[in-house]
Backbone of each chain as nested JSON, in Angstrom:
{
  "chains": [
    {"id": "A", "residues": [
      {"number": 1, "name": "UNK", "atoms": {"N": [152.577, 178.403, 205.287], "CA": [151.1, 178.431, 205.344], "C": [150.705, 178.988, 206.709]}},
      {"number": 2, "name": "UNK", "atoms": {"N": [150.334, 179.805, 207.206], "CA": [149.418, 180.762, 207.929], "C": [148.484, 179.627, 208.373]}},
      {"number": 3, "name": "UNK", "atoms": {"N": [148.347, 180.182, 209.893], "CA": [147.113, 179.5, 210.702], "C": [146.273, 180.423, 210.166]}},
      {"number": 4, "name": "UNK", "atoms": {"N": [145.911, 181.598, 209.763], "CA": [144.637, 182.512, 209.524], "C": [144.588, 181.684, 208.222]}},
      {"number": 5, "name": "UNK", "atoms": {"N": [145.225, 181.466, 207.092], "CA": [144.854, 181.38, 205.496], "C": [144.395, 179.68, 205.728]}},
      {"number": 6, "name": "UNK", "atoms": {"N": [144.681, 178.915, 207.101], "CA": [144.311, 177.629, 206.763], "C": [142.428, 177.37, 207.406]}},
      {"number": 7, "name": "UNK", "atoms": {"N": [142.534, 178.784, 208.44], "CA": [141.35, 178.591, 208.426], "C": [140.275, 178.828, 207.915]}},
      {"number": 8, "name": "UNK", "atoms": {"N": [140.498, 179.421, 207.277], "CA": [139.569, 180.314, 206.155], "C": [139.278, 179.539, 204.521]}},
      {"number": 9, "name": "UNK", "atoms": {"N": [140.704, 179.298, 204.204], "CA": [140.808, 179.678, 202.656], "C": [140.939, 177.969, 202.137]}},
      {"number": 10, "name": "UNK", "atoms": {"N": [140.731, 177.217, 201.197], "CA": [141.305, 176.299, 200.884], "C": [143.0, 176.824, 200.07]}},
      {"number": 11, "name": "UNK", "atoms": {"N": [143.667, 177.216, 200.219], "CA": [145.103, 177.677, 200.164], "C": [145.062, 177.344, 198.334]}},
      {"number": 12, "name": "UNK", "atoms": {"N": [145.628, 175.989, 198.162], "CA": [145.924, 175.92, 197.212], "C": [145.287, 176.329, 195.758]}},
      {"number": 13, "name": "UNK", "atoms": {"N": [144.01, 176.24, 195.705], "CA": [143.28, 176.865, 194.896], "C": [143.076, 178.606, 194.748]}},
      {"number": 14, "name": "UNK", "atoms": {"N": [143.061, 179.094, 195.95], "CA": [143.312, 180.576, 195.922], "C": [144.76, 181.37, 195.497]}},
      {"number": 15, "name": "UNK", "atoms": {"N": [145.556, 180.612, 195.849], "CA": [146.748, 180.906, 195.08], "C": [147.18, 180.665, 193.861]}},
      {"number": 16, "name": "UNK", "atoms": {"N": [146.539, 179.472, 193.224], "CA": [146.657, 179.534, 191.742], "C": [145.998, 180.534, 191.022]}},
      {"number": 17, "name": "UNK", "atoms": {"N": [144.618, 180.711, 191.511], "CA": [143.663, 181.88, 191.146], "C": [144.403, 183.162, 191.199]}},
      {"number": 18, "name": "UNK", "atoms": {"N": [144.622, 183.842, 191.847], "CA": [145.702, 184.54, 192.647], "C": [146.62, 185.033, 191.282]}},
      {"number": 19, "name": "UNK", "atoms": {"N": [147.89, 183.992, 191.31], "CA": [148.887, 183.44, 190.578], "C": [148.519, 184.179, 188.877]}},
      {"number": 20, "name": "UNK", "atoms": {"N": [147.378, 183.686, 189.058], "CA": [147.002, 183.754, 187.081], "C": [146.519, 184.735, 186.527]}},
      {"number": 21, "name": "UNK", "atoms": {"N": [146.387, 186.033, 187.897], "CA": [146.048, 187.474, 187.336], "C": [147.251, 188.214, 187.747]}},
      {"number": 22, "name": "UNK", "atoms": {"N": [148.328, 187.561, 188.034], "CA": [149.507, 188.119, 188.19], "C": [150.399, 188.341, 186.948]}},
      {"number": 23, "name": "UNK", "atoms": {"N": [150.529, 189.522, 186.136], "CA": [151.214, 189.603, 184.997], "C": [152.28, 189.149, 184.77]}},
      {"number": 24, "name": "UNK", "atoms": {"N": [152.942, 189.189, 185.733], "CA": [154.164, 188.56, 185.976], "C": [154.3, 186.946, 185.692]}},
      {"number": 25, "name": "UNK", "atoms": {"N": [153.697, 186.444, 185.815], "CA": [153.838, 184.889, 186.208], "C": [153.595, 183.964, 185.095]}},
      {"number": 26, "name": "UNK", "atoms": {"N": [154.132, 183.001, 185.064], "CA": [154.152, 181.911, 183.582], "C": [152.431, 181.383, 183.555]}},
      {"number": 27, "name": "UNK", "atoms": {"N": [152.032, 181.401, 182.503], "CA": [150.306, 180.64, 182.664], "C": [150.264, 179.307, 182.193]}},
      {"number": 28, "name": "UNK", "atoms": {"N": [151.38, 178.438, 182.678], "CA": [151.668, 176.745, 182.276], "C": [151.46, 176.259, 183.896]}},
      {"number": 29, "name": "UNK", "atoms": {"N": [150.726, 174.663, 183.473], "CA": [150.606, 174.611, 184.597], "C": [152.019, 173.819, 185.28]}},
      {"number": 30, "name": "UNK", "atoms": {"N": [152.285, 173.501, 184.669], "CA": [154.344, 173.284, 185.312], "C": [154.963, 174.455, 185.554]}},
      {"number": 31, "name": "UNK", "atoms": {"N": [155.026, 175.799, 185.648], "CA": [155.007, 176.954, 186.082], "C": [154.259, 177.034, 187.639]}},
      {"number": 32, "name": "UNK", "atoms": {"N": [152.9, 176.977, 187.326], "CA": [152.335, 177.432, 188.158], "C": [152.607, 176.39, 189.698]}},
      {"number": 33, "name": "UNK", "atoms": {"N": [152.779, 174.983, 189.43], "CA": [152.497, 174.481, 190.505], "C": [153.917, 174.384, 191.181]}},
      {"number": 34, "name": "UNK", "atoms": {"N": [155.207, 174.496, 190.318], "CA": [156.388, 175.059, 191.0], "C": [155.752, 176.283, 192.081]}},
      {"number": 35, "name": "UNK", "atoms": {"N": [155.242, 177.129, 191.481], "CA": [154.815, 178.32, 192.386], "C": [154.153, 177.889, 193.719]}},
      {"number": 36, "name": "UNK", "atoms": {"N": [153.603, 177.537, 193.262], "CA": [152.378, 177.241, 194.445], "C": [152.521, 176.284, 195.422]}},
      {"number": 37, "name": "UNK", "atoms": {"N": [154.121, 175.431, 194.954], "CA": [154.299, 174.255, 195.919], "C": [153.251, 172.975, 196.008]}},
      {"number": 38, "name": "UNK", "atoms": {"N": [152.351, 172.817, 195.088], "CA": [151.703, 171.826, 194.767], "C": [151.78, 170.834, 193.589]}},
      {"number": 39, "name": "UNK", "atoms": {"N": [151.688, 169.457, 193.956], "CA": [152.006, 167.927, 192.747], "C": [151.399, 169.228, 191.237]}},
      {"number": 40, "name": "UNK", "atoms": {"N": [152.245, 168.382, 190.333], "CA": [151.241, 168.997, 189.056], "C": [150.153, 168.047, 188.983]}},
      {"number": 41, "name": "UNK", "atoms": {"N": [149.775, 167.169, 189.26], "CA": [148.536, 166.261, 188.878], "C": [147.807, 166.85, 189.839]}},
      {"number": 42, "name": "UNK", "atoms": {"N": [148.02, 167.249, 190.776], "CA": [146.901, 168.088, 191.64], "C": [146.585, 169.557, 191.304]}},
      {"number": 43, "name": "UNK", "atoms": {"N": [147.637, 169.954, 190.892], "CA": [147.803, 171.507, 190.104], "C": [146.527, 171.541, 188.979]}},
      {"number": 44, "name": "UNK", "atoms": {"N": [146.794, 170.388, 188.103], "CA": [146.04, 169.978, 186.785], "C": [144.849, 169.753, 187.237]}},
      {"number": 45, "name": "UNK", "atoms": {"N": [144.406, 169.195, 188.398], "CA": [143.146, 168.635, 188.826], "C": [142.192, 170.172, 189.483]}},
      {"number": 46, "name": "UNK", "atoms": {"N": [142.938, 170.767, 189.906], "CA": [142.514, 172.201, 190.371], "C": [142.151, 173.091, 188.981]}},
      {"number": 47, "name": "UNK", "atoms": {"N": [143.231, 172.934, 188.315], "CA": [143.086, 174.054, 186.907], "C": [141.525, 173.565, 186.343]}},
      {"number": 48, "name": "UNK", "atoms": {"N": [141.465, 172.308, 186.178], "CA": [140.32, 171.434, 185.236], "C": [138.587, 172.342, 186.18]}},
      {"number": 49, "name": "UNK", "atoms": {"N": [138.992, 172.025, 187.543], "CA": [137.555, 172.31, 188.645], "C": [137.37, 173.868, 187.994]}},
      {"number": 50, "name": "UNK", "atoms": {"N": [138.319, 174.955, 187.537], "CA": [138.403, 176.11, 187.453], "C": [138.021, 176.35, 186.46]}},
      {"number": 51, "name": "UNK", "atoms": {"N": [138.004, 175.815, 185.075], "CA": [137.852, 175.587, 183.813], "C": [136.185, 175.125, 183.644]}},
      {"number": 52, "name": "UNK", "atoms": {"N": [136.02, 173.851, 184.538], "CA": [134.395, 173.734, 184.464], "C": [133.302, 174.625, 185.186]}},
      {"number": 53, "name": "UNK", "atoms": {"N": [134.317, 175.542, 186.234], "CA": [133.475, 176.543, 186.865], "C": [133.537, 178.151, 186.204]}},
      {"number": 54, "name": "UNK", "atoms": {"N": [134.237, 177.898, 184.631], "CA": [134.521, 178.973, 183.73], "C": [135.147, 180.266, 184.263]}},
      {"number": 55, "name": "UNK", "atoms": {"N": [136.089, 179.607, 185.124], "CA": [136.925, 180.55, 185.774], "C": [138.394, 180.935, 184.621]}},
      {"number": 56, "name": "UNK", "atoms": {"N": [138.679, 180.165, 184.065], "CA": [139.596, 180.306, 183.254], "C": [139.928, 179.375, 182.199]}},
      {"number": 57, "name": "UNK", "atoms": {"N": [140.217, 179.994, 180.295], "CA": [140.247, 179.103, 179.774], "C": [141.849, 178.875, 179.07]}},
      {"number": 58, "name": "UNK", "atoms": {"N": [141.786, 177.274, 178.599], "CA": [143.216, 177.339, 177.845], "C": [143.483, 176.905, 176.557]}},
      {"number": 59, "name": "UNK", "atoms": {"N": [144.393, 177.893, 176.014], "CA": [144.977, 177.64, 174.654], "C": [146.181, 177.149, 174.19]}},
      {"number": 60, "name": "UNK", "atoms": {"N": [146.191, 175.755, 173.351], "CA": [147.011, 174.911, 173.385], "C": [148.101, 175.981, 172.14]}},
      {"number": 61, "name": "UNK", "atoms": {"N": [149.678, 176.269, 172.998], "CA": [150.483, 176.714, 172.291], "C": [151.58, 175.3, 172.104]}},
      {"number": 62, "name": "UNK", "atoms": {"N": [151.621, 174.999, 170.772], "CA": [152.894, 174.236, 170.754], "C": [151.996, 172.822, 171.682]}},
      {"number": 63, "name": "UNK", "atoms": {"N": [153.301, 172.123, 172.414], "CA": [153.215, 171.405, 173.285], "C": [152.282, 171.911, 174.825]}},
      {"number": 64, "name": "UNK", "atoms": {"N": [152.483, 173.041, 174.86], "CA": [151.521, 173.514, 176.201], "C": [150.329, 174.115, 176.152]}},
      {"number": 65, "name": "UNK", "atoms": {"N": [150.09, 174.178, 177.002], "CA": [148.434, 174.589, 177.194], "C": [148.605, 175.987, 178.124]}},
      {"number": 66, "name": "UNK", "atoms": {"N": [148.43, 177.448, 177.524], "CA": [148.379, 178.089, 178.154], "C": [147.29, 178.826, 178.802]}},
      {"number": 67, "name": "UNK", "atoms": {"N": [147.189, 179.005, 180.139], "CA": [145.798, 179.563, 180.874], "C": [145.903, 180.752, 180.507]}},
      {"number": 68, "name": "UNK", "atoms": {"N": [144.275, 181.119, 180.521], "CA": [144.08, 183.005, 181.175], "C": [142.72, 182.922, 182.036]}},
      {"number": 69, "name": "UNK", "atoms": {"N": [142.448, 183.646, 182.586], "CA": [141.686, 184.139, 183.288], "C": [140.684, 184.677, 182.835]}},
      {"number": 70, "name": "UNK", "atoms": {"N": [139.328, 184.157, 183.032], "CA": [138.249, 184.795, 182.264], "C": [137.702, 186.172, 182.827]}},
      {"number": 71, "name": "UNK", "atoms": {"N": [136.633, 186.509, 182.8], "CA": [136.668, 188.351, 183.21], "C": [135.672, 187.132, 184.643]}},
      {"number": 72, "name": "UNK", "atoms": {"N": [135.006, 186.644, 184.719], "CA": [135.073, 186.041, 185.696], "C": [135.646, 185.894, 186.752]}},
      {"number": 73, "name": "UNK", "atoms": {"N": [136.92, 185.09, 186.409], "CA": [138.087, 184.508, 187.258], "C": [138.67, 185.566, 187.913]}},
      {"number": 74, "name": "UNK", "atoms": {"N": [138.772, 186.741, 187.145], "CA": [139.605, 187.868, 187.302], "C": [138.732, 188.83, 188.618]}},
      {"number": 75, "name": "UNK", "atoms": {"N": [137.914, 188.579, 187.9], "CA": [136.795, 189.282, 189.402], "C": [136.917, 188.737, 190.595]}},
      {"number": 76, "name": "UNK", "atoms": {"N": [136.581, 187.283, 190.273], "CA": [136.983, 186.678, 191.919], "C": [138.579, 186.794, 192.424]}},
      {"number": 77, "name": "UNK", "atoms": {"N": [139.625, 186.471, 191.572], "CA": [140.963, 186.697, 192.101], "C": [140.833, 188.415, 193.198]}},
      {"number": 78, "name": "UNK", "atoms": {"N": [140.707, 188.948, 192.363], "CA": [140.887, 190.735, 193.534], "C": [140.261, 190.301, 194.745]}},
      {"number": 79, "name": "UNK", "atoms": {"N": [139.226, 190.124, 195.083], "CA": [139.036, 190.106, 196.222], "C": [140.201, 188.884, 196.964]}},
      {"number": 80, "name": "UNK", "atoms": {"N": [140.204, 187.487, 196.169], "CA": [140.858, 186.881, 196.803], "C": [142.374, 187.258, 197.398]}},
      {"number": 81, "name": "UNK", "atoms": {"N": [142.892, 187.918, 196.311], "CA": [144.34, 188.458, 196.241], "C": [144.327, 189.66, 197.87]}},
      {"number": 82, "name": "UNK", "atoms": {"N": [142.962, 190.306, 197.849], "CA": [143.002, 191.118, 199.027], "C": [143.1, 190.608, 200.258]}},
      {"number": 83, "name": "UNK", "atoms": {"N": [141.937, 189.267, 200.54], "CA": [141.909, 188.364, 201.678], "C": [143.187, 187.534, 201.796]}},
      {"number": 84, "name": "UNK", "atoms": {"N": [143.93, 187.182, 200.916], "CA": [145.599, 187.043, 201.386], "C": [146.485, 187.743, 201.841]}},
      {"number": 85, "name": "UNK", "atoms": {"N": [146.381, 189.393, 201.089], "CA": [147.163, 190.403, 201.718], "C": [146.941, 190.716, 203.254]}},
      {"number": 86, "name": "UNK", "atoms": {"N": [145.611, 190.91, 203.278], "CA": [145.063, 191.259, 204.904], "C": [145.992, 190.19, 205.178]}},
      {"number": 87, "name": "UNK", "atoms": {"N": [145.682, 189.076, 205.12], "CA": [146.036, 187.722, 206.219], "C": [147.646, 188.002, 206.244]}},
      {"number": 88, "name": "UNK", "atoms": {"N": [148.783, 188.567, 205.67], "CA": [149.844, 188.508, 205.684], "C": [150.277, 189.657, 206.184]}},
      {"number": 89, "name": "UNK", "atoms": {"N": [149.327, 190.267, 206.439], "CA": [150.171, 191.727, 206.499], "C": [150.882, 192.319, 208.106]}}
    ]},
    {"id": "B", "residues": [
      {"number": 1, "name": "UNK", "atoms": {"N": [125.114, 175.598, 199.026], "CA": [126.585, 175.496, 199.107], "C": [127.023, 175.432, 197.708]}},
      {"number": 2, "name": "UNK", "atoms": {"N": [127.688, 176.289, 197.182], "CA": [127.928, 176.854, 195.61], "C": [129.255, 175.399, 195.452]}},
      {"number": 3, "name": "UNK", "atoms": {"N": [129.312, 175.027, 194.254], "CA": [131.078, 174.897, 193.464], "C": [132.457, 175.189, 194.117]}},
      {"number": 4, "name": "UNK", "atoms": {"N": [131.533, 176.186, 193.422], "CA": [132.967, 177.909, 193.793], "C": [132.974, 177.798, 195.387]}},
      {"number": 5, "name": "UNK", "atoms": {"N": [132.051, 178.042, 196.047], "CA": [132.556, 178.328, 197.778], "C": [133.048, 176.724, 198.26]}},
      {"number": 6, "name": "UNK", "atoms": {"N": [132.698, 175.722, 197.427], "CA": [133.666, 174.552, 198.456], "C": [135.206, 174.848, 197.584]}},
      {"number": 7, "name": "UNK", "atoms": {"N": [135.148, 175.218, 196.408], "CA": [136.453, 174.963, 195.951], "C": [137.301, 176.21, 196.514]}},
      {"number": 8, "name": "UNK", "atoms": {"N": [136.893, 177.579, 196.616], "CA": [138.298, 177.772, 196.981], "C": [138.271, 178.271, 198.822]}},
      {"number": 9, "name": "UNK", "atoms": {"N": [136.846, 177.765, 199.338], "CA": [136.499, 178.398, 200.85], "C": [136.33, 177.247, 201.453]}},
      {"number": 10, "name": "UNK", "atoms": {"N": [136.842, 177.665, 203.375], "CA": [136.179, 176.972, 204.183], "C": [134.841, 177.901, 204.994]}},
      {"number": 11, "name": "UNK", "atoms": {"N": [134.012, 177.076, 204.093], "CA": [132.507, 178.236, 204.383], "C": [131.945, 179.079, 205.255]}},
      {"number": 12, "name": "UNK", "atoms": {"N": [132.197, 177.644, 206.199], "CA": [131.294, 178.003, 207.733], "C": [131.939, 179.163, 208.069]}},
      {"number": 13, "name": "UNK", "atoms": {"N": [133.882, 179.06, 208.279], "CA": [134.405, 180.471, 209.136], "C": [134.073, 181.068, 208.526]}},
      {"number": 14, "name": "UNK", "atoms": {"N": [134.379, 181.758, 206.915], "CA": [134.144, 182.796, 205.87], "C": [132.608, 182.995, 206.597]}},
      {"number": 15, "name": "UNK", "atoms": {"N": [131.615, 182.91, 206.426], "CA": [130.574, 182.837, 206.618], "C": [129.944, 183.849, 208.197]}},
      {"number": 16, "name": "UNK", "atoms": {"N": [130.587, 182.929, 209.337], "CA": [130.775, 183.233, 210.314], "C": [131.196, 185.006, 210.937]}},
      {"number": 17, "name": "UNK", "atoms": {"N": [132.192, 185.216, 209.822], "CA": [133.004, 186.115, 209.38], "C": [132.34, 187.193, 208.963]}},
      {"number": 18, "name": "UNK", "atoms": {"N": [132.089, 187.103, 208.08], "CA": [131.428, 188.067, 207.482], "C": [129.698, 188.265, 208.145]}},
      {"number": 19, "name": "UNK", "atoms": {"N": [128.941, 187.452, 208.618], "CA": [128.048, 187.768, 209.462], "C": [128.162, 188.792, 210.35]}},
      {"number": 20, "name": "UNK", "atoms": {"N": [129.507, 188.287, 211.754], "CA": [129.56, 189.192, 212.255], "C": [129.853, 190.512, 211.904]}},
      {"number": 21, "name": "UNK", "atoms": {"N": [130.7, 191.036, 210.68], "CA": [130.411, 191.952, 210.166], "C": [129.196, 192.901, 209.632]}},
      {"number": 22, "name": "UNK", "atoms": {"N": [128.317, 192.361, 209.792], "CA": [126.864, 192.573, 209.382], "C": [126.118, 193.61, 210.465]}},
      {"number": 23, "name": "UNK", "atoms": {"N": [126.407, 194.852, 210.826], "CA": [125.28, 195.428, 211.447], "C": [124.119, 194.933, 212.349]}},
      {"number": 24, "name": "UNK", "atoms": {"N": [123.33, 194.281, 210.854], "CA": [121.78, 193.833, 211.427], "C": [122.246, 192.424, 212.432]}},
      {"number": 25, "name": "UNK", "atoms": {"N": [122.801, 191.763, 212.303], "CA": [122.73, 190.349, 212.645], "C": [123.163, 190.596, 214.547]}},
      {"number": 26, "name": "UNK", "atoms": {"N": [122.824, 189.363, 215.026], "CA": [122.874, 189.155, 216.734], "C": [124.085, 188.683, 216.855]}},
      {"number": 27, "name": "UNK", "atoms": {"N": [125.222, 189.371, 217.814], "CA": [126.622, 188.807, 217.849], "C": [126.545, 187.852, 218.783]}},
      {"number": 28, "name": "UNK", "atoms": {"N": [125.677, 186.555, 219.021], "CA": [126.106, 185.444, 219.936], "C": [125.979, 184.086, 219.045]}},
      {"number": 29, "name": "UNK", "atoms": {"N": [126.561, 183.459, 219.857], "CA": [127.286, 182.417, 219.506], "C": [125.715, 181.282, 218.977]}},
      {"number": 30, "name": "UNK", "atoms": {"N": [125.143, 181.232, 220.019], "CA": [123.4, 180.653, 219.908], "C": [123.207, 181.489, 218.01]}},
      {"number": 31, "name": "UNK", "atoms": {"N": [123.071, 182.34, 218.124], "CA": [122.671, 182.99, 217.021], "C": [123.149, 182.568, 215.673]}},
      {"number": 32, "name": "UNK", "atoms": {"N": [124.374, 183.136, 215.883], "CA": [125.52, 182.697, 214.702], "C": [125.193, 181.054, 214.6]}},
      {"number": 33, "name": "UNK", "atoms": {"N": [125.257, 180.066, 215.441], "CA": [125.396, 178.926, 214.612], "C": [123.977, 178.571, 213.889]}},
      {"number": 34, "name": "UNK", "atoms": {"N": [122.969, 179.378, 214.113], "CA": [121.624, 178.704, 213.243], "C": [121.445, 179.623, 211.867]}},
      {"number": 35, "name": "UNK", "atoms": {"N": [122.242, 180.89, 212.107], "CA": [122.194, 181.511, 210.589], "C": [123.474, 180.991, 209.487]}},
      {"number": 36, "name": "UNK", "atoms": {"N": [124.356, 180.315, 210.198], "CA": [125.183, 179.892, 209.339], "C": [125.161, 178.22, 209.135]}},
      {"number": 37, "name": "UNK", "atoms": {"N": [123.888, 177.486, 209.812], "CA": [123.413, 176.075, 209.909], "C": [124.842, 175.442, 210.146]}},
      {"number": 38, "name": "UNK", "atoms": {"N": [125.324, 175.762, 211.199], "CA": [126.475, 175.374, 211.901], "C": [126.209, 174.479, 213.25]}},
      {"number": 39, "name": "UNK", "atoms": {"N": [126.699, 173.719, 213.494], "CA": [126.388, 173.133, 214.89], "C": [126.627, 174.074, 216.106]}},
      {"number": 40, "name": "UNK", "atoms": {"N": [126.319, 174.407, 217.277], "CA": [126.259, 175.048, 218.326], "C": [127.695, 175.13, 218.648]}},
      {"number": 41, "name": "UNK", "atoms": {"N": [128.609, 173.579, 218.681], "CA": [129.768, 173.442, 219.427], "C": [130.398, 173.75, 218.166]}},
      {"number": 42, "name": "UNK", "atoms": {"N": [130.262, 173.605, 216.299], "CA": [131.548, 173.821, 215.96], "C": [131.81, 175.407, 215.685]}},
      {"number": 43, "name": "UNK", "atoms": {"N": [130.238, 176.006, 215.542], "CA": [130.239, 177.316, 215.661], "C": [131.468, 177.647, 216.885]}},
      {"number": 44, "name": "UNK", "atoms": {"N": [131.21, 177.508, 217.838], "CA": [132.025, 177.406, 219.635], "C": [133.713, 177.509, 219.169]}},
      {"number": 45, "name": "UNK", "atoms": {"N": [133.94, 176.608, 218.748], "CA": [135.121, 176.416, 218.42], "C": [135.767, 176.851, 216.883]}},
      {"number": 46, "name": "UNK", "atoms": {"N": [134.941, 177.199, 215.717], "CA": [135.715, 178.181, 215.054], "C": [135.656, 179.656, 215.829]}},
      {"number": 47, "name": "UNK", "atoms": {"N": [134.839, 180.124, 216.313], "CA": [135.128, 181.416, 217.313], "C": [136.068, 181.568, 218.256]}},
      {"number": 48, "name": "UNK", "atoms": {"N": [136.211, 180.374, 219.163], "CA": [137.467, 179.823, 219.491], "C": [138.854, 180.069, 219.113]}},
      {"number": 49, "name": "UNK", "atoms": {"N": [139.031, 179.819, 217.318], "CA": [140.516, 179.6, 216.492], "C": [140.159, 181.342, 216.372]}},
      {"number": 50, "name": "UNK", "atoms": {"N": [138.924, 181.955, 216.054], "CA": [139.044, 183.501, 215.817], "C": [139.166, 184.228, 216.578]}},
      {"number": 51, "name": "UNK", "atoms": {"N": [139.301, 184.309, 217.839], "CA": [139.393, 184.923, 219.382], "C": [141.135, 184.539, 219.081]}},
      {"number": 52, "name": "UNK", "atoms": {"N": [141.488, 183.425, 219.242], "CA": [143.169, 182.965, 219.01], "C": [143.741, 183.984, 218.32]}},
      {"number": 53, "name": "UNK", "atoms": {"N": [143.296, 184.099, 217.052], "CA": [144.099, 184.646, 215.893], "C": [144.047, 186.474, 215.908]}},
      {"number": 54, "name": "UNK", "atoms": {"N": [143.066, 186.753, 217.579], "CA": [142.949, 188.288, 216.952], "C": [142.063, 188.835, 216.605]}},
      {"number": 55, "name": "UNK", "atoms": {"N": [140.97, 188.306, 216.02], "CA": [139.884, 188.33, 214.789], "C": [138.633, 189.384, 215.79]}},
      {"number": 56, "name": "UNK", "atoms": {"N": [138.022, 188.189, 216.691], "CA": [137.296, 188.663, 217.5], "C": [137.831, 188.83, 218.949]}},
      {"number": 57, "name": "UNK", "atoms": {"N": [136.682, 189.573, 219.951], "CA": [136.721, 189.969, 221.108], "C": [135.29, 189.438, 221.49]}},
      {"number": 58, "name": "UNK", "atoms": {"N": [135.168, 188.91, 222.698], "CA": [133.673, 188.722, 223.505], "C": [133.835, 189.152, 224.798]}},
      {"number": 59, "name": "UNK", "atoms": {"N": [132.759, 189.56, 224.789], "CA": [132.163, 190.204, 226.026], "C": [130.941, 189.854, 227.204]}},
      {"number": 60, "name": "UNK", "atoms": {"N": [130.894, 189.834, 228.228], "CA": [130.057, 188.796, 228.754], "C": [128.857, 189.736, 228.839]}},
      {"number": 61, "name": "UNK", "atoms": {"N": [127.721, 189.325, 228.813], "CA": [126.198, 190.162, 228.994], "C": [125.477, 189.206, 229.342]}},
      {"number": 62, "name": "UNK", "atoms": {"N": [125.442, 189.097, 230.753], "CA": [124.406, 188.234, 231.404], "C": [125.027, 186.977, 231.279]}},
      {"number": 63, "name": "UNK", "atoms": {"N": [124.179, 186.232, 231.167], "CA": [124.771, 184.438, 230.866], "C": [124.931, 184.061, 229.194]}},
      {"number": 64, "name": "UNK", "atoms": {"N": [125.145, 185.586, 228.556], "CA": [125.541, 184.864, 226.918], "C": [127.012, 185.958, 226.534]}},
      {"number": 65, "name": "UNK", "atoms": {"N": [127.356, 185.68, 226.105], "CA": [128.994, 186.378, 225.52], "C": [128.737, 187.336, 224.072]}},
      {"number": 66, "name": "UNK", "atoms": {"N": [128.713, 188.451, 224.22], "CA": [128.338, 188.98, 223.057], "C": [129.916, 188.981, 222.308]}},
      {"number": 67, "name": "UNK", "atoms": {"N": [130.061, 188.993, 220.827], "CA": [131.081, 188.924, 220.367], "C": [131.249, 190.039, 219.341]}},
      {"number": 68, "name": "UNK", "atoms": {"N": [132.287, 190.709, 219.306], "CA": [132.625, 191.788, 218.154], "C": [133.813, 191.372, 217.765]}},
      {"number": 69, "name": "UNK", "atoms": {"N": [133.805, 192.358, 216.344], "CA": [135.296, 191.944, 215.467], "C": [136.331, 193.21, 216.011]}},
      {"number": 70, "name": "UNK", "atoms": {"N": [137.538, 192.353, 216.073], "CA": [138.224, 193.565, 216.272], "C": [138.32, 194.458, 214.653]}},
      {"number": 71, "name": "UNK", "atoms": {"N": [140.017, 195.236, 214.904], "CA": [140.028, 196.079, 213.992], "C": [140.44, 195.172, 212.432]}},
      {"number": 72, "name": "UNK", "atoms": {"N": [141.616, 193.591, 213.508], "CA": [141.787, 192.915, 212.273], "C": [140.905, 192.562, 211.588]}},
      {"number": 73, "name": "UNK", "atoms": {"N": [139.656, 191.661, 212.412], "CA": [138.706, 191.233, 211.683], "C": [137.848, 192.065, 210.983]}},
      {"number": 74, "name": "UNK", "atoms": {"N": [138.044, 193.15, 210.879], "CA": [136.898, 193.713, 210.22], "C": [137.698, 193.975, 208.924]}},
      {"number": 75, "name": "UNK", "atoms": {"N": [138.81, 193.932, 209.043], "CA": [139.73, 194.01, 207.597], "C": [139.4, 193.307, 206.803]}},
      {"number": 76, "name": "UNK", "atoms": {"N": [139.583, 191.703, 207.621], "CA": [139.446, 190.597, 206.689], "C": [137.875, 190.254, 206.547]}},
      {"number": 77, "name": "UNK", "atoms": {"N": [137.064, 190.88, 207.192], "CA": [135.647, 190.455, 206.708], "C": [135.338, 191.117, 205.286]}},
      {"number": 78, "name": "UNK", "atoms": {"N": [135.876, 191.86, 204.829], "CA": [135.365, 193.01, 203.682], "C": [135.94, 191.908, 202.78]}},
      {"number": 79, "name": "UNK", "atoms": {"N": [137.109, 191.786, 201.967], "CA": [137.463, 191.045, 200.94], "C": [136.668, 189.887, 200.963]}},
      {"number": 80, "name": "UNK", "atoms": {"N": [136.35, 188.876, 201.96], "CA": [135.608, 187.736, 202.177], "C": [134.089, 188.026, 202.022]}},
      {"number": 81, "name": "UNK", "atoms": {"N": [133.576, 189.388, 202.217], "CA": [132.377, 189.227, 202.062], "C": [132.544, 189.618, 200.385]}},
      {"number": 82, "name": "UNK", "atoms": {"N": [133.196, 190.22, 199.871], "CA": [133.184, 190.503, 198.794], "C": [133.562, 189.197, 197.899]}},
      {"number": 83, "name": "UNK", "atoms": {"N": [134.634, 188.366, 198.555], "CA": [134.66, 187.292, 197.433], "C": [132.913, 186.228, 197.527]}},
      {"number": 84, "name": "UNK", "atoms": {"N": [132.487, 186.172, 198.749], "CA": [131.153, 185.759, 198.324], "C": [130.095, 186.474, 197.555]}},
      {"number": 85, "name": "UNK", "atoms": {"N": [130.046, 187.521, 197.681], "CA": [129.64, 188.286, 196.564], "C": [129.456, 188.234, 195.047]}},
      {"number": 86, "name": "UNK", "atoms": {"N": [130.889, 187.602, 194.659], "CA": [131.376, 187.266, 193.688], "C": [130.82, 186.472, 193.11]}},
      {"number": 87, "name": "UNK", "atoms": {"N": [130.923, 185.459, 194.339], "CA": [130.763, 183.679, 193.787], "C": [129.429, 183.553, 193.918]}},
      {"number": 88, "name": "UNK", "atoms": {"N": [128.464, 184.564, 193.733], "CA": [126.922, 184.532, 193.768], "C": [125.895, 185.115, 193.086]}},
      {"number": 89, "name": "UNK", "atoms": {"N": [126.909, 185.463, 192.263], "CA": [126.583, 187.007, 191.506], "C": [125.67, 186.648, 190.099]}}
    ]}
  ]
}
């Protein structure tokens, strides 16, 4: 974690955001919070804030619940995804 | 103060940030903390962690410190002003 990304950013939430317009990446949240280095009950508690702010919705496959990214979510991720790159670069 | 900007921002710097990026706006410290309804001293001291990190440069003019972004900060002001953008839209 970056002194620039801690002053700025709440970290963990921008990286899940982040995370979920990444094609690459699993859209479970036991996936995601391996990624992100965060509890899953906090992972889950973040996904839910994101969901009521219609940032992203989920569809129950099987046993899991898989996320996507609404055209919303997806808008805010780019910029966010940029303000991480700057900060790392 | 939006949802969205407590959940994935820490406001005041973002804020701070992207002000000084702003052309029109007054680069002192007096200034900055009443357009961003910041206290005088914590305004003081996130400028403080942004002078640390690189971000900004100040300059003395008379008995007030004028402040500019460097080249980093002006990197990271664009994505940040753009993710508020976003989250307002």
């Amino acid at each position: 974690l970056s002194s620039l990304e801690e002053l700025f950013l709440n970290v963990k939430p921008v990286k899940i955001l982040v995370l979920l317009n990444d094609p690459s990446s699993e859209k479970y949240a036991s996936a995601i919070s391996k990624k992100v280095d965060c509890t899953y009950s906090h992972t889950v508690r973040i996904l839910q804030r994101m969901e009521n702010e219609g940032l992203i919705t989920s569809n129950k496959k099987g046993r899991k619940k898989e996320i996507s990214l609404t055209e919303k979510g997806e808008k805010l991720a780019k910029p966010l995804a940029e303000t991480l790159h700057q900060m790392n670069f």
